[in-house]
C-alpha positions as CSV (number, residue, x, y, z in Angstrom):
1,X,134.6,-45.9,-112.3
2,X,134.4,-42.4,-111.5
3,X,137.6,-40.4,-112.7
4,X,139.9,-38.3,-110.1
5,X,139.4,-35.3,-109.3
6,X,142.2,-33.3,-110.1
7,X,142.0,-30.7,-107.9
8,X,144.1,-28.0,-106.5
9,X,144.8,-28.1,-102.2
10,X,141.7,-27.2,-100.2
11,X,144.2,-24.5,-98.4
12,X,144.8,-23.4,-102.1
13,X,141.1,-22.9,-102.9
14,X,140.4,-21.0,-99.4
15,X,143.0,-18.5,-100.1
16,X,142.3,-17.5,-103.7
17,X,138.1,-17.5,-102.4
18,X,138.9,-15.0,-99.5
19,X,141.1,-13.0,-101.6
20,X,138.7,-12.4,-104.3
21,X,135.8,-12.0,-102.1
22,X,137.7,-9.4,-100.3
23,X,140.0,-8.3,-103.4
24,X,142.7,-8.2,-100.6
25,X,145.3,-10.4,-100.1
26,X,145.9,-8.9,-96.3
27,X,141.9,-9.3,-95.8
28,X,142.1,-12.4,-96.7
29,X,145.1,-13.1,-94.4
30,X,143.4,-11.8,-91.2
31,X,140.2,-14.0,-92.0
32,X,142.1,-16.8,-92.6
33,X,144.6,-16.8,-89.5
34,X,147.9,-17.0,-91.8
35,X,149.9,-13.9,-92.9
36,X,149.7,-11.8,-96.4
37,X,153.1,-13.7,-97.3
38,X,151.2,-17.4,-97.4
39,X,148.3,-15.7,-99.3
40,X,150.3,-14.8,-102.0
41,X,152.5,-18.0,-102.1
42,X,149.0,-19.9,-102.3
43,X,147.8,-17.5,-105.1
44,X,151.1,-18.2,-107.0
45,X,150.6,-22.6,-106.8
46,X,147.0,-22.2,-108.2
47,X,148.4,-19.9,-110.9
48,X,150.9,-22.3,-111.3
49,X,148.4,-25.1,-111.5
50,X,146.3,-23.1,-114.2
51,X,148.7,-21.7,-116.2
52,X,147.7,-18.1,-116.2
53,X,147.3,-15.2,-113.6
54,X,144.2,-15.2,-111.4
55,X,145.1,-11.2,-110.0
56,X,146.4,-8.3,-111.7
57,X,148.2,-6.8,-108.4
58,X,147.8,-3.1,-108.4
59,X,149.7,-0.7,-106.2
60,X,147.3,-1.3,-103.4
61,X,145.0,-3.3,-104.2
62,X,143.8,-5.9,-106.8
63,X,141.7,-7.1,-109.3
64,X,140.2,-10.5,-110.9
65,X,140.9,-11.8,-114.7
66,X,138.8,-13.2,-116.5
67,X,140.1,-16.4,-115.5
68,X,139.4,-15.9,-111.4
69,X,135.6,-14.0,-112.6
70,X,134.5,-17.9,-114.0
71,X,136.3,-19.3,-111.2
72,X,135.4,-17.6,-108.1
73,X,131.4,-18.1,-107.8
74,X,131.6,-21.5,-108.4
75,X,134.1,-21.5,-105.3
76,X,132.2,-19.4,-103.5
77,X,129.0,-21.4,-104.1
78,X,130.5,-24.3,-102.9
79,X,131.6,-23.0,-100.2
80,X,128.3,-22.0,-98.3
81,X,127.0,-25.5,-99.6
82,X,129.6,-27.1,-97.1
83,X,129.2,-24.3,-94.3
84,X,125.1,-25.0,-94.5
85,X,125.4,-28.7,-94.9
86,X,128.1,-29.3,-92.2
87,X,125.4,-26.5,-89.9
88,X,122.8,-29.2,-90.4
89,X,125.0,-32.3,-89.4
90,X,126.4,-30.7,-86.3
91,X,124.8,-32.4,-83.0
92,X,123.8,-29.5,-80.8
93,X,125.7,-29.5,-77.4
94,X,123.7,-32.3,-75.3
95,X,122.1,-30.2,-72.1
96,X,122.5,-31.0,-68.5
97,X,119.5,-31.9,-66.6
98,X,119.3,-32.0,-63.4
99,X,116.0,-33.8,-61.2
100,X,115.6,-31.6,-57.8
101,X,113.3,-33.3,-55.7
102,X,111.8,-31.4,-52.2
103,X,108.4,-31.9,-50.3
104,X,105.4,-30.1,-51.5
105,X,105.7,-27.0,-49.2
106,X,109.4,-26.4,-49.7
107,X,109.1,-26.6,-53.8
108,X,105.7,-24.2,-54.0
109,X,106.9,-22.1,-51.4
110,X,111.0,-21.3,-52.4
111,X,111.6,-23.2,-55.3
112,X,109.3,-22.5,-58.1
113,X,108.7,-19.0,-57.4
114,X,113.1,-18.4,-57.9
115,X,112.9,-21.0,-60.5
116,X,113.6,-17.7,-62.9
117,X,116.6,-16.9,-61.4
118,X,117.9,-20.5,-61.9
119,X,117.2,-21.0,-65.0
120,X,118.6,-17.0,-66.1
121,X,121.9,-18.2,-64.2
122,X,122.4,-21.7,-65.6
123,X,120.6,-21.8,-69.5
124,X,122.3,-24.6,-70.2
125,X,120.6,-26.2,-67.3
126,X,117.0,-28.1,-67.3
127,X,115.8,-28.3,-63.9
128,X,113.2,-30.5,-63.0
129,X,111.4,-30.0,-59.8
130,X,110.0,-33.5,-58.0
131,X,107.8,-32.6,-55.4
132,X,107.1,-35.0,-53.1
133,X,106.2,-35.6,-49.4
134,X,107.4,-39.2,-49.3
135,X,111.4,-39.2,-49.9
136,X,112.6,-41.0,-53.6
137,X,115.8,-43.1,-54.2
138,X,118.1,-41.2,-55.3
139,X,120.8,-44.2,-55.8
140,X,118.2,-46.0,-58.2
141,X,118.1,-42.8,-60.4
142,X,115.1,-41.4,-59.2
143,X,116.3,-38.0,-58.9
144,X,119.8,-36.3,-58.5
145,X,119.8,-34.4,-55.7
146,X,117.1,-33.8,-52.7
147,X,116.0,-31.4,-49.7
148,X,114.7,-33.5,-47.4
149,X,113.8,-32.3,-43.5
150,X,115.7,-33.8,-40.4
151,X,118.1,-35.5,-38.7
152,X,119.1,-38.7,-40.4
153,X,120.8,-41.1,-41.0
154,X,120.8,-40.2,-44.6
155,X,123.8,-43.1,-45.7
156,X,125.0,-43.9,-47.9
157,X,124.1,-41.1,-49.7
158,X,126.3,-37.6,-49.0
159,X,124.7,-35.4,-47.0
160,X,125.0,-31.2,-46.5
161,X,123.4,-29.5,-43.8
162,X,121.2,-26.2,-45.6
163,X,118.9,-24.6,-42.5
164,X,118.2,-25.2,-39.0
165,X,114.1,-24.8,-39.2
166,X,113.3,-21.5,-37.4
167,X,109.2,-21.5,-36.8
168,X,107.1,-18.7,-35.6
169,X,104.1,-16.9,-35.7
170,X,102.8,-15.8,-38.9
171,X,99.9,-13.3,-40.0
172,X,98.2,-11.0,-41.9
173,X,99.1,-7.5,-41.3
174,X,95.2,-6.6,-41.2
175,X,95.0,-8.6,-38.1
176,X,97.0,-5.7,-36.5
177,X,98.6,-8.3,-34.1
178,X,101.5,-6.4,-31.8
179,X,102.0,-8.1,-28.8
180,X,101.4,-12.0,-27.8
181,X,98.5,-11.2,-25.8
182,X,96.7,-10.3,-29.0
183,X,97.0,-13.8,-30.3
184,X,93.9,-14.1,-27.3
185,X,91.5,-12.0,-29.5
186,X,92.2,-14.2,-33.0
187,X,91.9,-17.8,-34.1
188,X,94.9,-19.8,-34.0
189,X,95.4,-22.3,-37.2
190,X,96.7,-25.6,-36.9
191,X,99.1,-27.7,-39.4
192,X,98.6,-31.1,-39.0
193,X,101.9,-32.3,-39.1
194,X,102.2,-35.3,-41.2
195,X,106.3,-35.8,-40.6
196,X,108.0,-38.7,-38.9
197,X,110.2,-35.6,-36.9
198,X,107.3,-33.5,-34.5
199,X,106.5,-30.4,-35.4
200,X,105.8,-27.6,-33.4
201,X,102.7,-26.8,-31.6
202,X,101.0,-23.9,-30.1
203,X,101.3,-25.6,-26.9
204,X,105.3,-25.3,-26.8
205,X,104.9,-22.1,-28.3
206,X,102.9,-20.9,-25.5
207,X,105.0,-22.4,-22.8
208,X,108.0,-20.6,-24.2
209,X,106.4,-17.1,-24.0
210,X,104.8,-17.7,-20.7
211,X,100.9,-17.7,-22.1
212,X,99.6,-20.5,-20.1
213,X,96.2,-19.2,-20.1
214,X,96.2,-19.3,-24.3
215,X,93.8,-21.8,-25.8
216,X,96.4,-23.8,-27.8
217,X,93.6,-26.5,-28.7
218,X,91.2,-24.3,-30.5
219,X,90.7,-22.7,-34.5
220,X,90.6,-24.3,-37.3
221,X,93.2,-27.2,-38.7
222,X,94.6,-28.3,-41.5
223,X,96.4,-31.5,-43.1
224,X,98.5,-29.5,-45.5
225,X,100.7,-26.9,-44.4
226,X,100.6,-24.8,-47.3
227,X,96.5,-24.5,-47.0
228,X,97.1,-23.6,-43.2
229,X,99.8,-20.2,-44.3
230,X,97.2,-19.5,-46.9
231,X,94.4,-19.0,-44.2
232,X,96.6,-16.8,-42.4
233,X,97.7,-14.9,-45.2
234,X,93.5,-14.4,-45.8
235,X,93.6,-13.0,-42.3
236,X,91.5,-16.1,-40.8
237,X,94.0,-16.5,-37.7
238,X,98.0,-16.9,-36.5
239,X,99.7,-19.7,-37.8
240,X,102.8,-21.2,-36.4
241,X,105.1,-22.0,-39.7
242,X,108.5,-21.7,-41.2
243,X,109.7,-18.6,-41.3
244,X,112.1,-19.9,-44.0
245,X,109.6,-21.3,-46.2
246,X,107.3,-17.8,-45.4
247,X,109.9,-16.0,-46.8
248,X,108.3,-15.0,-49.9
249,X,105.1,-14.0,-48.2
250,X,107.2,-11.8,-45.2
251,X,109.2,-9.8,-47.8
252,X,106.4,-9.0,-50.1
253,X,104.5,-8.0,-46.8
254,X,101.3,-10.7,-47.1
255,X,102.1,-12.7,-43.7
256,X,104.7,-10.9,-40.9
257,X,106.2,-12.1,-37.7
258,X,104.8,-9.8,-35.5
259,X,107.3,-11.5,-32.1
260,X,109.1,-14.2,-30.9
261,X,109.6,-16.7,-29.9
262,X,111.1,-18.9,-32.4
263,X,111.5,-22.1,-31.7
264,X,114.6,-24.0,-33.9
265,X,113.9,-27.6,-33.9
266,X,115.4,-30.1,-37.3
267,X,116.6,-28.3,-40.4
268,X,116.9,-29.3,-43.6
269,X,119.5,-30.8,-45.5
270,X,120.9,-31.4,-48.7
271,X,121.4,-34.7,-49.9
272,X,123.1,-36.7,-53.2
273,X,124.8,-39.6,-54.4
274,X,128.6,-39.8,-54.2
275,X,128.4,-39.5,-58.0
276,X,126.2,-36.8,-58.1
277,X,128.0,-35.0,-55.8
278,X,131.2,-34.3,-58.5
279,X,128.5,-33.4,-61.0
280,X,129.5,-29.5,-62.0
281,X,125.3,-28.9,-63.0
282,X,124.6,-30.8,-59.3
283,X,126.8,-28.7,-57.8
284,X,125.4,-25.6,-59.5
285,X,121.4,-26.8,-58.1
286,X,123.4,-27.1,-54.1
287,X,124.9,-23.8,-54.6
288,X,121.1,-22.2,-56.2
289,X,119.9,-23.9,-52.7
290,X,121.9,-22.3,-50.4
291,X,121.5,-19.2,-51.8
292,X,117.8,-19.6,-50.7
293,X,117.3,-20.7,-47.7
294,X,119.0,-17.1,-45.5
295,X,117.0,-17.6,-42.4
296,X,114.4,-14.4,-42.6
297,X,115.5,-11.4,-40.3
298,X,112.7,-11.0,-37.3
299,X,112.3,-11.1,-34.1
C-alpha cells in the first residue's frame, strides 16, 4: 500500500508559493484574496510543521532560507502542472446554435449579406441559415425559428408579425426612368410568382397609376424572383419587387424606385415554437430580424 502523504494544508502551500514568488507577504495577500495578517499566520503553521524559518523578515521586505530556496521550485513546479492539466480538462462553454430558416430570396437578399453583423454582435452564437421555398417543421426540430410570407394560420406555433410587403418598381439608374410614362419606352420583367398568396402584377400596378394603355403582358419572365431583380439591376427592364428585400441594392444605388405607387399586400412574419420562443439566443436571431426589415424610404 502506498504510504500517506504527510502534507502541509493546500491553503498553507499557496501562501508560502505566492510569498516567495513575490518575496512579499502583502503581494501575496492581494493575489490571493486574503489579508497580509492570514499570510503571515500561514507562513508561521508551515514553519511550525518544518521546524525552521522559511523568511528572514526584513524591515520591508523579505528573503528565502535555504530551507524555502529547496522548497519553493518544487512548489512552484507543481503548481503550473495543476493550472495546465486542470486547462486541458476544462470543457469549453457549449455554444448556442440557432437554425434560421427563410425562402431563397429573403436569405440571399437580407440575410446573408448582414450575416457579419450577427455574428460580430452574438460570438457566442452559430447561426445557420435554411433557405427554403417550401416551409420546414419547426415543432419536429427542423429549424428554430422561421420568416415565412403571409397571412396564416401559422398554429400552433407562435407567431410575430415583421413587415407588411411594400412592392414597387425597381431599376437601373442607367435606364434614366423619371416619370411612369417612361416605363412605355423599356421592357417590363416579370416574376413568376410561385407563392400560394398572389403576387403583384404589372396589371394592378398599372391600374393604380392610371396607365391603362401600358402593355402589362409583355418583356421577358422569370420563375425566380431573385433572377428577375438581377435583370433589372443589368438594366434589361423595370421590375416590380420588394422594396424590402431591394434594400441592399437601393442603398448601394444598383436598382432605385424611381415613383409610386406601392402597392402593400401580405407581409412577413416571424414564427417559433412555444419553446423556442423563451430561448435568450432565439430571441437574439427575432430581435437581428427586426432590425432588418425598416421598410426602405421612397416614394
Amino acid at each position: 500500500m502506498t504510504a500517506r502523504r504527510q502534507l502541509p494544508p493546500l491553503a498553507t502551500l499557496r501562501a508560502f508559493e505566492a510569498a516567495a514568488r513575490h518575496l512579499s507577504f502583502r503581494q501575496a495577500a492581494s493575489e490571493l484574496g486574503v489579508t497580509p495578517t492570514a499570510i503571515s499566520h500561514q507562513i508561521r503553521l508551515l514553519e511550525a510543521m518544518l521546524g525552521q524559518p522559511m523568511f528572514v523578515r526584513h524591515v520591508r521586505r523579505v528573503s528565502l532560507t535555504p530551507a524555502a530556496a529547496t522548497l519553493y521550485p518544487v512548489l512552484r513546479t507543481g503548481f503550473d502542472a495543476f493550472a495546465d492539466t486542470l486547462a486541458q480538462l476544462r470543457k469549453p462553454a457549449a455554444r448556442a446554435t440557432v437554425v434560421l430558416t427563410a425562402t431563397r430570396l429573403f436569405t440571399a437578399r437580407l440575410l446573408v449579406p448582414a450575416l457579419g453583423g450577427f455574428t460580430r454582435a452574438h460570438p457566442d452564437i452559430d447561426l445557420h441559415l435554411h433557405a427554403s421555398d417550401t416551409p420546414v417543421d419547426l415543432a419536429a426540430g427542423a429549424a428554430d425559428i422561421a420568416v415565412r410570407y403571409g397571412t396564416g394560420p401559422f398554429d400552433p406555433l407562435i407567431a410575430t408579425p415583421l413587415a407588411a410587403e411594400r412592392v414597387g418598381v425597381l431599376c437601373s439608374p442607367s435606364l434614366m426612368i423619371a416619370t411612369p410614362a417612361d416605363l412605355r419606352r423599356t421592357s417590363l420583367l416579370h416574376s413568376e410568382w410561385t407563392h400560394p398568396v398572389a403576387g403583384p402584377d404589372w396589371a394592378t400596378w398599372a391600374r393604380l397609376a392610371g396607365m391603362d394603355d401600358l402593355a402589362v403582358e409583355s418583356g421577358p419572365r422569370f420563375t425566380d424572383d431573385g433572377h428577375a431583380l438581377q435583370a433589372a439591376i443589368a438594366g434589361h427592364g423595370a421590375v416590380l419587387s420588394s422594396l424590402i428585400l431591394a434594400a441592399p441594392d437601393i442603398e448601394t444605388g444598383l436598382l432605385v424606385h424611381p415613383f409610386g405607387p406601392v402597392i402593400t399586400k401580405g407581409g412577413y412574419v416571424i414564427v417559433t415554437t412555444a419553446t423556442a420562443a423563451d430561448r435568450p439566443d432565439v430571441a437574439a436571431v427575432r430581435d437581428w430580424l427586426v432590425s432588418l426589415v425598416d421598410a426602405p424610404s421612397g416614394p
